[in-house]
Each structure stands twice: as structure tokens, then as C-alpha cells.
TORTINU-633240 format. One line per 3 residues: number of its first residue (from 1); their letters; for each residue x, y, z of N, C-alpha, C, CB. Coordinates in steps of 0.02 Angstrom, whole numbers. Last residue first. Glycine has a CB too. Layout:
# residues N
NUM = a = X:Y:Z:X:Y:Z:X:Y:Z:X:Y:Z ~ ...
END
This chain:
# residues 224
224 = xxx = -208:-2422:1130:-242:-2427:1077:-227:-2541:1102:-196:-2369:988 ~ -135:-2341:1230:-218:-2362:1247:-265:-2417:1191:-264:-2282:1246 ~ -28:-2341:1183:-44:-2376:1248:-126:-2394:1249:-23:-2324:1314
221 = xxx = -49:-2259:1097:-14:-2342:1069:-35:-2357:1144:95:-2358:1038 ~ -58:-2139:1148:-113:-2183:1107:-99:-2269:1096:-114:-2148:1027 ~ 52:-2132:1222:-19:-2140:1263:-85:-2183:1223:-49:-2057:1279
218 = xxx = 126:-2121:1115:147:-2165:1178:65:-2182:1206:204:-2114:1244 ~ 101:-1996:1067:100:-2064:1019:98:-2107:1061:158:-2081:972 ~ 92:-1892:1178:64:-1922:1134:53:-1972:1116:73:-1911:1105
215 = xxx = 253:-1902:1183:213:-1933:1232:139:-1941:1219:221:-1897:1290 ~ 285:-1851:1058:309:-1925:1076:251:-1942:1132:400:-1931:1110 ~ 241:-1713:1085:223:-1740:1037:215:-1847:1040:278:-1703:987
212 = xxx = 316:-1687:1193:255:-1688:1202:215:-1727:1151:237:-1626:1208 ~ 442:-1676:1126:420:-1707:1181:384:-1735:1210:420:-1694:1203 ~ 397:-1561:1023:429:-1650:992:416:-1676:1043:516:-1672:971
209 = xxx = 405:-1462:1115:342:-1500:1080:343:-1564:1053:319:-1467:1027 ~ 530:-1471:1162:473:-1460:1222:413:-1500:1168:452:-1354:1250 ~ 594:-1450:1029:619:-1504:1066:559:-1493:1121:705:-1500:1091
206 = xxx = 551:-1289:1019:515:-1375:964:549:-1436:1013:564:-1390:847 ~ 630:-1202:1109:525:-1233:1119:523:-1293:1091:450:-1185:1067 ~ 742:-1252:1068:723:-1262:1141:648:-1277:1137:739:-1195:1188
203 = xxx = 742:-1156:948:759:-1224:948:741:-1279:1031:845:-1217:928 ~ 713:-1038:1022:651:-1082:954:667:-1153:962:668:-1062:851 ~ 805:-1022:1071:752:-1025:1104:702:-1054:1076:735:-975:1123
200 = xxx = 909:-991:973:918:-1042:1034:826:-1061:1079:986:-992:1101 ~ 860:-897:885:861:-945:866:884:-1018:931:902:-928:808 ~ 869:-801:990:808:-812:952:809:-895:937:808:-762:879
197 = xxx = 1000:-815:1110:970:-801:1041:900:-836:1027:1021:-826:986 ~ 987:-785:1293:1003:-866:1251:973:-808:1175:929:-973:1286 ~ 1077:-735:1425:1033:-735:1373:1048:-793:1322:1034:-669:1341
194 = xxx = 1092:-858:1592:1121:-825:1533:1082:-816:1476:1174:-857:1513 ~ 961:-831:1594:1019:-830:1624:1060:-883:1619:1012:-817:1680 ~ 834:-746:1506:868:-799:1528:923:-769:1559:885:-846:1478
191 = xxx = 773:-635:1432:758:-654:1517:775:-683:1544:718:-672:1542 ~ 798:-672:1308:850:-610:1332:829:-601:1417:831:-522:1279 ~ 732:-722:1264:787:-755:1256:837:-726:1323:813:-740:1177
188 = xxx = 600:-664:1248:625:-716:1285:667:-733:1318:628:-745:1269 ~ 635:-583:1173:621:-543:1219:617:-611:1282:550:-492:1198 ~ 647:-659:1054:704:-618:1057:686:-624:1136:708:-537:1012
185 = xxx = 510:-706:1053:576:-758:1067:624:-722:1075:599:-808:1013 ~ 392:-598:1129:430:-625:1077:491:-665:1092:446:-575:1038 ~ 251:-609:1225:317:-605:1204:344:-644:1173:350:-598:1239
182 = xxx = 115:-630:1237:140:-581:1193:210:-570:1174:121:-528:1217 ~ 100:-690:1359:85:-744:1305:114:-698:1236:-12:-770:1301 ~ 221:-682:1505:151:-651:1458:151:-703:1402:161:-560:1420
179 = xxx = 323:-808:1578:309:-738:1537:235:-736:1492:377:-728:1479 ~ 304:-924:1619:316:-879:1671:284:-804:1632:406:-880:1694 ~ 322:-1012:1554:256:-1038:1573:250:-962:1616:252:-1125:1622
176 = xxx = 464:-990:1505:410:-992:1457:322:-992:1468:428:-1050:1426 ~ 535:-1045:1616:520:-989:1586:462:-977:1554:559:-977:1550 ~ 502:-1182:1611:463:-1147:1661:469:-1063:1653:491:-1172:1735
173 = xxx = 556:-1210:1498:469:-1229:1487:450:-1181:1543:437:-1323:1503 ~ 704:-1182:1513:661:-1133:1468:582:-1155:1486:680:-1143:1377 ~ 694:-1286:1608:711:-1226:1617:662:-1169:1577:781:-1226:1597
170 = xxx = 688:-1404:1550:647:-1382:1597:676:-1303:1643:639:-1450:1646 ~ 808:-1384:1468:715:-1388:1414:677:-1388:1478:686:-1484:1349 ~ 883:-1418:1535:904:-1325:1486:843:-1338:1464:981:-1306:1408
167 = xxx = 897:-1518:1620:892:-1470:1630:873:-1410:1615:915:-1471:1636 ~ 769:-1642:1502:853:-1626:1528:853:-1548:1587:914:-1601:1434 ~ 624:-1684:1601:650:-1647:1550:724:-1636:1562:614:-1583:1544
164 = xxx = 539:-1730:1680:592:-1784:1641:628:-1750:1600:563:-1842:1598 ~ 510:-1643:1753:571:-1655:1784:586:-1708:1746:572:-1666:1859 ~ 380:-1579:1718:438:-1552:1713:513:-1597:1713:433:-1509:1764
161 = xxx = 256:-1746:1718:290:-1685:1760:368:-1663:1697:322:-1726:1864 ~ 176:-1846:1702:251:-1871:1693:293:-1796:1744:276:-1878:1583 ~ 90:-1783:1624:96:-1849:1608:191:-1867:1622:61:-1858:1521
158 = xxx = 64:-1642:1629:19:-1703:1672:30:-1771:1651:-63:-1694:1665 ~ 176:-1594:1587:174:-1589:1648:120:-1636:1689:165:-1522:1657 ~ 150:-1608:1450:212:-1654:1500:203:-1647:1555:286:-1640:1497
155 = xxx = 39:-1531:1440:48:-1582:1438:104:-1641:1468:41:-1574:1395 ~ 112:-1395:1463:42:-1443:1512:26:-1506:1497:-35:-1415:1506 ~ 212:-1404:1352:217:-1391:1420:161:-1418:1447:224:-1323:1437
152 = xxx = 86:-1392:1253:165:-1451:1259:188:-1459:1326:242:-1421:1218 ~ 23:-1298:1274:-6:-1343:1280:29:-1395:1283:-43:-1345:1246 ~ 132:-1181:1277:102:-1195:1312:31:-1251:1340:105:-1155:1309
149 = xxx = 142:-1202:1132:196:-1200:1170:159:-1223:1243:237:-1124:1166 ~ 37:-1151:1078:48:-1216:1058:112:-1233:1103:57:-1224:977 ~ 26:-1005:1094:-26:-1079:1149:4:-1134:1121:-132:-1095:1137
146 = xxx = 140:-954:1057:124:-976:1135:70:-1047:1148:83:-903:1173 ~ 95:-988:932:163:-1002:971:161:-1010:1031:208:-957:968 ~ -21:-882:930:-4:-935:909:48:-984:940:9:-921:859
143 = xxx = 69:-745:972:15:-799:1024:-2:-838:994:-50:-779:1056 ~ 137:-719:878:185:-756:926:116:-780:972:256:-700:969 ~ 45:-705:768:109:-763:770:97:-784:838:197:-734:758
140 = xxx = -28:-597:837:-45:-674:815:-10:-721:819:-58:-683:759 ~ 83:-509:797:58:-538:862:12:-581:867:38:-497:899 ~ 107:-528:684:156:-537:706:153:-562:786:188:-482:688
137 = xxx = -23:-463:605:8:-517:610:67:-546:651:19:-520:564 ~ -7:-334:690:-57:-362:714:-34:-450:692:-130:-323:679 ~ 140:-298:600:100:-305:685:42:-345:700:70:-237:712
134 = xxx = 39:-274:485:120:-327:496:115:-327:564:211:-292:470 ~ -62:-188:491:-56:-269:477:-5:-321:492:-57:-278:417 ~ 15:-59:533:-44:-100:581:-46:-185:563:-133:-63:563
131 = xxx = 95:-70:404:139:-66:454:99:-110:533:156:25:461 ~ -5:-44:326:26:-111:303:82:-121:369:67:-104:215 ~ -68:63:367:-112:6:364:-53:-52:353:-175:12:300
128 = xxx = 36:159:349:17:150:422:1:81:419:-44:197:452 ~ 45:164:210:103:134:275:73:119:315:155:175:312 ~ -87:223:170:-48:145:165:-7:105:189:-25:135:130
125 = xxx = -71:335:242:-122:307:272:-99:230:251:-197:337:245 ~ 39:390:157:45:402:228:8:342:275:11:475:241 ~ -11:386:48:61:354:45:51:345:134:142:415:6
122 = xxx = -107:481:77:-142:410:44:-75:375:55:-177:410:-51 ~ -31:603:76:-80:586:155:-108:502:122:-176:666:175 ~ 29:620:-46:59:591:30:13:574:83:103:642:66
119 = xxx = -84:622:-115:-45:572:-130:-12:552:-44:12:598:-196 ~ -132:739:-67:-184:691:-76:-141:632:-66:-224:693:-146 ~ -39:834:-113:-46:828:-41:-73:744:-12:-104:891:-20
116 = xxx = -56:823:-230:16:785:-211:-4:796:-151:97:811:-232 ~ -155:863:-243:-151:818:-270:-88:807:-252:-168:818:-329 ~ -132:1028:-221:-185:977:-185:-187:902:-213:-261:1006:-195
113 = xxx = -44:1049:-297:-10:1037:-236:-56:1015:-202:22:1089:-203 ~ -117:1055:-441:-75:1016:-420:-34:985:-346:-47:1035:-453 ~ -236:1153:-382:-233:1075:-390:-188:1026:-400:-261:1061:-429
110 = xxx = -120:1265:-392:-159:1255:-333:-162:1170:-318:-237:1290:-346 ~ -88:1246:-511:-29:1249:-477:-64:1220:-413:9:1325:-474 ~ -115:1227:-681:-162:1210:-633:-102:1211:-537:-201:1114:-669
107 = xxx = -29:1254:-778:-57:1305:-745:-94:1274:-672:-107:1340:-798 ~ 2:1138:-864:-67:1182:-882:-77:1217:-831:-136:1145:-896 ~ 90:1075:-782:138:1104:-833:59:1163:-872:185:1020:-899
104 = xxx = 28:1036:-650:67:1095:-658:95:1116:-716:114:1092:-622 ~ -37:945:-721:-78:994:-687:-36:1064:-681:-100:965:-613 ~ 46:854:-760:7:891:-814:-3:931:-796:-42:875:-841
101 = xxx = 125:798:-639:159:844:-686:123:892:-735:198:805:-725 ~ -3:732:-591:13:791:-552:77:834:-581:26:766:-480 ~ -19:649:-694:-68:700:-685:-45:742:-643:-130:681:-665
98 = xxx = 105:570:-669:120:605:-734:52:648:-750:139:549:-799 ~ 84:524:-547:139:557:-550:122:600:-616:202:509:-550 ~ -20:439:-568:-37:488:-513:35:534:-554:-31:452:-409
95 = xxx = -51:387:-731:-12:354:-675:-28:440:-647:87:313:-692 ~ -164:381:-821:-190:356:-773:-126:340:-727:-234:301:-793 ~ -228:499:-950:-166:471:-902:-205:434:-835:-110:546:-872
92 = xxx = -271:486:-1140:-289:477:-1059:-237:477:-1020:-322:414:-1039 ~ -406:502:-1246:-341:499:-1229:-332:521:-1163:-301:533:-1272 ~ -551:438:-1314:-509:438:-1281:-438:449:-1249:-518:419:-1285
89 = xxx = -657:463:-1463:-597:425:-1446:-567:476:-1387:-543:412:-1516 ~ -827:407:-1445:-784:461:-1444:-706:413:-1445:-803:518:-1371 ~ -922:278:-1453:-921:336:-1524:-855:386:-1524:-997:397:-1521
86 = xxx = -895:231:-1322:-942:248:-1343:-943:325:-1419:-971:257:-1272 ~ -714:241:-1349:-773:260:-1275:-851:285:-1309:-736:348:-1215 ~ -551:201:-1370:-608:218:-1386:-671:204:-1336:-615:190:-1445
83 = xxx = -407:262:-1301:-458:211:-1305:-512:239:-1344:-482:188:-1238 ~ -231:286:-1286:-292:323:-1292:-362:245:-1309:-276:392:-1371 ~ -100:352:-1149:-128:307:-1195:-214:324:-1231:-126:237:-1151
80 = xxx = 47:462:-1106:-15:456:-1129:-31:397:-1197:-30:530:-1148 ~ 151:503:-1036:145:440:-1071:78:432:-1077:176:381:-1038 ~ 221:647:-1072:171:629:-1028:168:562:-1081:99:689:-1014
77 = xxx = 333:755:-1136:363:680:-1090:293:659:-1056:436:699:-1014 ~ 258:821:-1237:270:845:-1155:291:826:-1108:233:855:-1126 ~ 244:731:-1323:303:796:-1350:312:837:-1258:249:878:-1437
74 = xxx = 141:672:-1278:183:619:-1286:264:685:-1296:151:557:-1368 ~ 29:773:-1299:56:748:-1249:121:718:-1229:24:718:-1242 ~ 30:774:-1444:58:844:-1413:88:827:-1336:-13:908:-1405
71 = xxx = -7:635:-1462:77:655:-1490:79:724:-1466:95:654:-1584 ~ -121:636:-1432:-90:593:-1405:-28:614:-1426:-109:531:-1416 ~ -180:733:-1526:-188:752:-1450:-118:717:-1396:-273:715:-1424
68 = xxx = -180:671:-1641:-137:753:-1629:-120:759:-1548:-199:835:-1653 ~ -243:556:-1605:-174:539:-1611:-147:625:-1624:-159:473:-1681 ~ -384:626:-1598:-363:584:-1523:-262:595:-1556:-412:460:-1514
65 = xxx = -405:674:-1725:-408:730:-1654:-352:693:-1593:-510:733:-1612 ~ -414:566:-1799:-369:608:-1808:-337:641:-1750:-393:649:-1846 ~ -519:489:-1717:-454:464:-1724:-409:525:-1732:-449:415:-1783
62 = xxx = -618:629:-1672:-619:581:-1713:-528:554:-1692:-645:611:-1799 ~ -683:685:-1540:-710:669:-1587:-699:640:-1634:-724:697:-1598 ~ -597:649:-1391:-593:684:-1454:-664:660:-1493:-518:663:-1497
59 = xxx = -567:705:-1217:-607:677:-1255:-604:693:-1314:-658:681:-1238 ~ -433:671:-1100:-477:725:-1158:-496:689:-1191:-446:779:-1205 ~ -399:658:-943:-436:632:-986:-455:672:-1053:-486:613:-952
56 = xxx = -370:570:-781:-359:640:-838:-369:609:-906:-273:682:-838 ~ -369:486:-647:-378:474:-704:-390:545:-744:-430:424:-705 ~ -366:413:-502:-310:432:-541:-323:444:-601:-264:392:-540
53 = xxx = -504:423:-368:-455:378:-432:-421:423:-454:-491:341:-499 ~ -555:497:-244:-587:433:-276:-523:405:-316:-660:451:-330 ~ -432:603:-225:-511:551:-158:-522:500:-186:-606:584:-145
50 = xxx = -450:648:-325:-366:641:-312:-423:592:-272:-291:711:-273 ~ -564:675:-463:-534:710:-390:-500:640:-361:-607:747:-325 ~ -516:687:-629:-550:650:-577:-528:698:-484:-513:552:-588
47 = xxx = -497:784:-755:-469:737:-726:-516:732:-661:-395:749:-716 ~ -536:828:-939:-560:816:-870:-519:805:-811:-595:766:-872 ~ -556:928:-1107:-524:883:-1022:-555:878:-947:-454:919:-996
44 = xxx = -573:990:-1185:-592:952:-1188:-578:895:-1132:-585:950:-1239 ~ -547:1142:-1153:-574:1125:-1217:-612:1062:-1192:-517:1114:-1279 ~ -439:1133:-1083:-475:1189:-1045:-538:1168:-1096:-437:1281:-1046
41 = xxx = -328:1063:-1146:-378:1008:-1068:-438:1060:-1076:-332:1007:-950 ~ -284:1118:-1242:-346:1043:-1248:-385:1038:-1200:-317:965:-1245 ~ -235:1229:-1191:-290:1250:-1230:-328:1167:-1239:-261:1296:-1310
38 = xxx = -135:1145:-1114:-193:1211:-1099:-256:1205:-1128:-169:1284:-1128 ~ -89:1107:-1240:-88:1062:-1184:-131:1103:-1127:-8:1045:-1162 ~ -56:1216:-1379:-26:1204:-1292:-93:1153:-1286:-24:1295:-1218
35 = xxx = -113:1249:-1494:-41:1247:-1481:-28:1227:-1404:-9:1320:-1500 ~ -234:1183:-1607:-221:1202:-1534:-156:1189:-1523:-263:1166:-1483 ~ -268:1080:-1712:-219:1163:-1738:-204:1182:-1642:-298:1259:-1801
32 = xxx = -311:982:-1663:-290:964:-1708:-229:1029:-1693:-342:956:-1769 ~ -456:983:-1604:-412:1006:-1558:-347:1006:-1587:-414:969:-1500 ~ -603:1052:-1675:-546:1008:-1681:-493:1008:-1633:-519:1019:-1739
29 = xxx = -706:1135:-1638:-719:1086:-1689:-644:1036:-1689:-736:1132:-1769 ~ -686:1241:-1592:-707:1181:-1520:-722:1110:-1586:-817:1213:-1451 ~ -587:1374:-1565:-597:1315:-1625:-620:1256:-1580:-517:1293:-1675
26 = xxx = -548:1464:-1484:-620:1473:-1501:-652:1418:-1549:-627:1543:-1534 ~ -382:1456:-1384:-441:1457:-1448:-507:1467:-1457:-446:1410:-1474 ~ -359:1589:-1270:-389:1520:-1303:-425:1510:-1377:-442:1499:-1257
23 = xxx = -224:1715:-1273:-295:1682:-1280:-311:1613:-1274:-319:1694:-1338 ~ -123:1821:-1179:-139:1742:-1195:-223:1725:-1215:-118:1694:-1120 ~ -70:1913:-1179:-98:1895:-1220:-121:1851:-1229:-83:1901:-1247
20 = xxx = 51:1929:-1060:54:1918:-1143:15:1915:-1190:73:1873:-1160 ~ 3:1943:-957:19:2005:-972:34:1979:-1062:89:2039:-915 ~ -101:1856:-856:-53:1838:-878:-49:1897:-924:-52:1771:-899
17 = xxx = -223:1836:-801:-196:1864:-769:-124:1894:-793:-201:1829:-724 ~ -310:1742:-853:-306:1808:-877:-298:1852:-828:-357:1827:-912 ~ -246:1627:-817:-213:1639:-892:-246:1711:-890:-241:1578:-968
14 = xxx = -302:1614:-710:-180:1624:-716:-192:1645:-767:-99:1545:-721 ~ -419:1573:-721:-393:1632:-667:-334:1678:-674:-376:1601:-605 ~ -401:1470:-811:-441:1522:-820:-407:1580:-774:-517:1502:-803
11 = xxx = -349:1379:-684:-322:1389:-752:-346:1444:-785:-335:1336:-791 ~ -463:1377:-610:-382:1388:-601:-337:1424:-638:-352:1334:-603 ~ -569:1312:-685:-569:1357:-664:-509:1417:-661:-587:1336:-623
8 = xxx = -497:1197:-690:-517:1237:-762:-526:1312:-729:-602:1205:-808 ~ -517:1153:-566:-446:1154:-580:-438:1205:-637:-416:1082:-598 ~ -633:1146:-536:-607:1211:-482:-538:1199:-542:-592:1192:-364
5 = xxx = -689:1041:-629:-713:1133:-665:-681:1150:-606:-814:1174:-677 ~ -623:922:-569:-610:950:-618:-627:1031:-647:-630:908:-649 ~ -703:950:-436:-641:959:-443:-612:977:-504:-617:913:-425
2 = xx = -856:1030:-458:-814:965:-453:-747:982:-463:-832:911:-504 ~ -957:1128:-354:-912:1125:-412:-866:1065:-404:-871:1192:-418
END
């Protein structure tokens, strides 16, 4: 059974359970005279399982049908839009929030809390993924950084050595040559002695590469 017929289903279950009387219409010719938002979906509605897409749906037979349908909705605060679809006209929800209000305002109680479950465990799984990405980027970064750091450094070092460096830039380089390739400039900073800021340490690496950079140019012009 597809999600949509467990939810109809649902619905069916509450309503003749219900002590008032509640019927359904029997009018499958129009949805026009139908007094509840019930009686359309149970008639002519669908919605999708929460897993795949976001989408609720009654199908009409003519313009008339669709804009009764679209204004019973619209009287339920649901922002319902409508399309045409091979001969039939269309009326529809496609934001998550305002199918998981429908579900509960037609009874559907079960499927509604299985659909908001859906939502959080999908809200849940998106964090994670965008939280794993930002990390994973971040550690890239900084080993990025490293090797380019660490090729500046080996480089001065075979052309000339550490020791043309002022004090505070052959300092940090031998730091820098010291710690894992994973650490961050904060985590850098903060191994010094005296700690030095993020931004002190950044500024420290690029002067190491500018360094390296010059000596570069030097070698080529030399050779050239």
C-alpha cells in the first residue's frame, strides 16, 4: 500500500469512528458542493511519500472544479497553486510545511507525525552533510597551506638555509616544520612562545613565502 492510500486509509479509520455522523459525499462528479478539505483529498487526492518529494495534489476535471477546490484550500490558510496536466486541472501543495498542516487539518494525524518525523531526520541528515563538508573543506584548506608553506620553508633552506631569516620568521618556519600538517593557525599560534594570533601567524607564513618567492626570481634571473 502506498503512502498516499495508508494516509486515506487513516482518514477513513477517524471518520468512522467519529460519533457525529460524519459522511462522505457520494458526488464523484464534482468536487464544487463538497464541504471540507476531507471530503476532496479522500475523493480526489494524493500526496507523495515524505522519502522521495513534497507534493499533495487533487485532481479536477474541469477549471470550475480546480478554482472551487483552489479557494476551499486558500479559506484553510493553505497556499495552494493549480496547473493543468494532460486534459485534467491540477491543484497542488508543494511547500513540506503547508502538507504536513493539510494532513493534520484532514485527520490524517498518524501521517502527519510521520512526515514531520521524515522532515527532521532529512533537516538532521542535511546538517550533518553540510557540517561533514565544511570540515572536510577546511581540512583541505589548512593542508593546502601547509604544503605550500612547507615548500617555502625547504626551499630557503636549500638555498641559503634558515638563518637568513630575521629571528621571528626563522622561528615560526621551524615551528611550522615541527607541527602535523593538520593544524590550524589558531592551534599554531597558540604553540608559540609567546602565543602569537591567527592573524600574526598568517602574516609570518606569507613573509616565509614572499621569501621564497624572491629567491625564486633570483635564481631564475641568475640562470637566465
Amino acid at each position: 500500500m502506498s503512502f498516499s492510500q495508508d494516509v486515506k486509509k487513516e482518514i477513513r479509520d477517524r471518520l468512522s469512528k467519529k460519533s457525529e455522523g460524519f459522511t462522505i459525499s457520494q458526488n464523484t462528479d464534482s468536487i464544487v458542493p463538497l464541504s471540507s478539505l476531507t471530503e476532496v483529498f479522500l475523493q480526489k487526492g494524493s500526496v507523495n511519500d515524505p522519502g522521495s518529494s513534497y507534493h499533495l495534489e487533487i485532481v479536477c476535471d474541469s477549471k470550475e472544479e480546480a478554482a472551487g477546490v483552489e479557494a476551499l484550500m486558500k479559506e484553510h490558510g493553505f497556499n495552494a497553486r493549480n496547473t493543468e496536466r494532460k486534459g485534467k486541472y491540477v491543484v497542488y501543495l508543494k511547500d513540506r510545511e503547508n502538507i504536513v498542516d493539510f494532513l493534520g487539518t484532514v485527520g490524517a494525524v498518524s501521517a502527519m507525525m510521520q512526515m514531520e518525523n521524515s522532515l527532521i531526520l532529512k533537516d538532521m541528515r542535511n546538517s550533518l552533510n553540510r557540517k561533514v563538508n565544511f570540515e572536510t573543506a577546511n581540512i583541505e584548506k589548512t593542508v593546502s597551506a601547509y604544503v605550500r608553506d612547507m615548500e617555502a620553508i625547504r626551499y630557503i633552506e636549500g638555498h641559503g638555509g634558515l638563518k637568513q631569516l630575521p629571528g621571528y620568521l626563522r622561528e615560526m618556519a621551524e615551528i611550522r616544520a615541527e607541527m602535523p600538517e593538520d593544524i590550524s593557525l589558531k592551534a599554531l599560534g597558540e604553540s608559540m612562545d609567546p602565543p602569537l594570533g591567527k592573524s600574526g601567524v598568517n602574516h609570518r607564513l606569507r613573509k616565509i613565502r614572499d621569501i621564497a618567492d624572491r629567491l625564486k626570481e633570483h635564481q631564475v634571473q641568475g640562470e637566465e
